[in-house]
C-alpha positions, 0 to 999 in steps of 0.5 A: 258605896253600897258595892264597896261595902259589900265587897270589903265585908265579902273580903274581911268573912272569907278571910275570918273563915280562911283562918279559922280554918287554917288555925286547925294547922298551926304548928311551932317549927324550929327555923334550920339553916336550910330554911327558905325564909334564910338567904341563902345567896343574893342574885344580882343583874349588872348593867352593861356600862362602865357604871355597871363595872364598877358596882361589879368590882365592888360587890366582889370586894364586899363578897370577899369581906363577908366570906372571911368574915370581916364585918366591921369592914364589910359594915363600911362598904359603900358603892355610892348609891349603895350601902351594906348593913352588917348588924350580926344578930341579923341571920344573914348579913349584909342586908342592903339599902339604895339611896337614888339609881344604880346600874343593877337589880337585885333579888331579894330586894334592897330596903325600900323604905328609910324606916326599915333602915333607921330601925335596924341601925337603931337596934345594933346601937341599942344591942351594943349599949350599956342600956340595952346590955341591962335590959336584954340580960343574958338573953340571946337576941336575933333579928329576920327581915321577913319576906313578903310572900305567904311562900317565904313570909310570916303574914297575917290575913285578919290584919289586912293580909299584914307581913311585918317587916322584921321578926325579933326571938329573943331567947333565954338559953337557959330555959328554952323560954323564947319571945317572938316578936313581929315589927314593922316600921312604917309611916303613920301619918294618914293611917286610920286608927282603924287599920287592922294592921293595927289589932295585930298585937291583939291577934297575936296573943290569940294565936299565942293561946292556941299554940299552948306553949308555955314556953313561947310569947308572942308580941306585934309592935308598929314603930311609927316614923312619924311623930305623935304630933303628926298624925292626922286621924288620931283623937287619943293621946301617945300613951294610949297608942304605946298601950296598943304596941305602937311606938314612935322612932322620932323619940329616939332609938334609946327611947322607944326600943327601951320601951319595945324591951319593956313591953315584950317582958 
């Protein structure tokens, strides 16, 4: 137990000391076309099979839909197993979710967990409701699926070496005034309360003051697809977890996106 201890503070000093270090280097960039963290093609390895064939047909057609850009059609493309998300604040559509095996690989990877899906689907309803009209205003909202890898991705090394699962702008094309926010869906039933990933919406405000601009907030918010009442490590109630940017999807996408909205101003 004594080793283990040593090694988790060994790890936790010299991640605090890397980004300290790193913290000398940040800088505000502006994402362009030809970014990295922007797909630019989707890489697919077909099974030799008669299944395999018909995935093949398939995606040729999505890829015709998507190059004219018929997304209402796109959106209800389907081969099976295999479904396409055409949310269009998203940067780059489609993005895909599997559900059981199919016969091929795929670079990026598809969704690997139903809350990622639920919560995109949850946005595009809330984005095309009356409610979410009134809340986002005249504001320009846009969506990216970050990548997990420190090459393509935006992590974080004193939240536990966190990659959120999404980022969120919204920007005020007015003023220029934009609001970065960094969500990730995920199950909470066994975490601890004491999870680093949890303080992320702290360390962001940090991160927030030493950029210095005034012209840009910074918001991290864990969406839970696990209920409040299922929870197993928690003794405080769910409005002190809201208070902590942790917001539950069982309550609703009406619900808790209004109070994501809410709380990024």
């Amino acid at each position: 137990m004594l080793i283990r201890l040593l090694q988790d503070y060994t790890d936790r000093f010299y991640k605090s000391l890397k980004t300290a270090y790193e913290g000398q280097f940040y800088d505000i960039v502006h994402i362009r076309k030809d970014d990295d963290a922007l797909l630019k093609v989707y890489h697919f390895e077909i099974d030799n099979t008669d299944d395999g064939e018909v995935y093949g047909k398939q995606i040729r057609i999505l890829q015709e839909l998507v190059k004219n850009g018929k997304i209402g059609e796109a959106s209800q493309w389907n081969a099976g197993q295999m479904v396409a998300i055409c949310f269009d604040r998203h940067l780059y559509y489609p993005l895909f979710a599997i559900e059981g095996d199919v016969p091929l690989k795929m670079r990026p990877l598809a969704f690997d967990a139903p809350s990622e899906i639920q919560f995109v689907r949850d946005l595009e309803i809330f984005y095309q409701s009356t409610l979410g009209q009134q809340i986002i205003g005249k504001r320009s909202i846009y969506l990216l699926r970050n990548a997990d890898t420190k090459a393509k991705g935006l992590g974080f090394a004193l939240a536990g070496n966190f990659y959120p699962d999404f980022l969120l702008w919204l920007v005020d094309d007015a003023t220029g005034e934009q609001w970065l926010n960094f969500i990730d869906p995920k199950g909470l039933r066994q975490m601890n309360l004491n999870d680093p990933k949890l303080c992320l919406y702290k360390e962001v405000k940090v991160l927030q003051e030493k950029l210095g601009d005034p012209k840009l907030t910074l918001n991290a918010f864990i969406v839970s697809a696990t209920q409040f009442a299922s929870l197993l490590n928690v003794s405080c109630e769910q409005n002190d977890l809201e208070e902590r940017n942790v917001l539950f999807m069982p309550d609703g996408g009406q619900v808790y996106l209004k109070k994501l909205f809410d709380r990024i101003g």
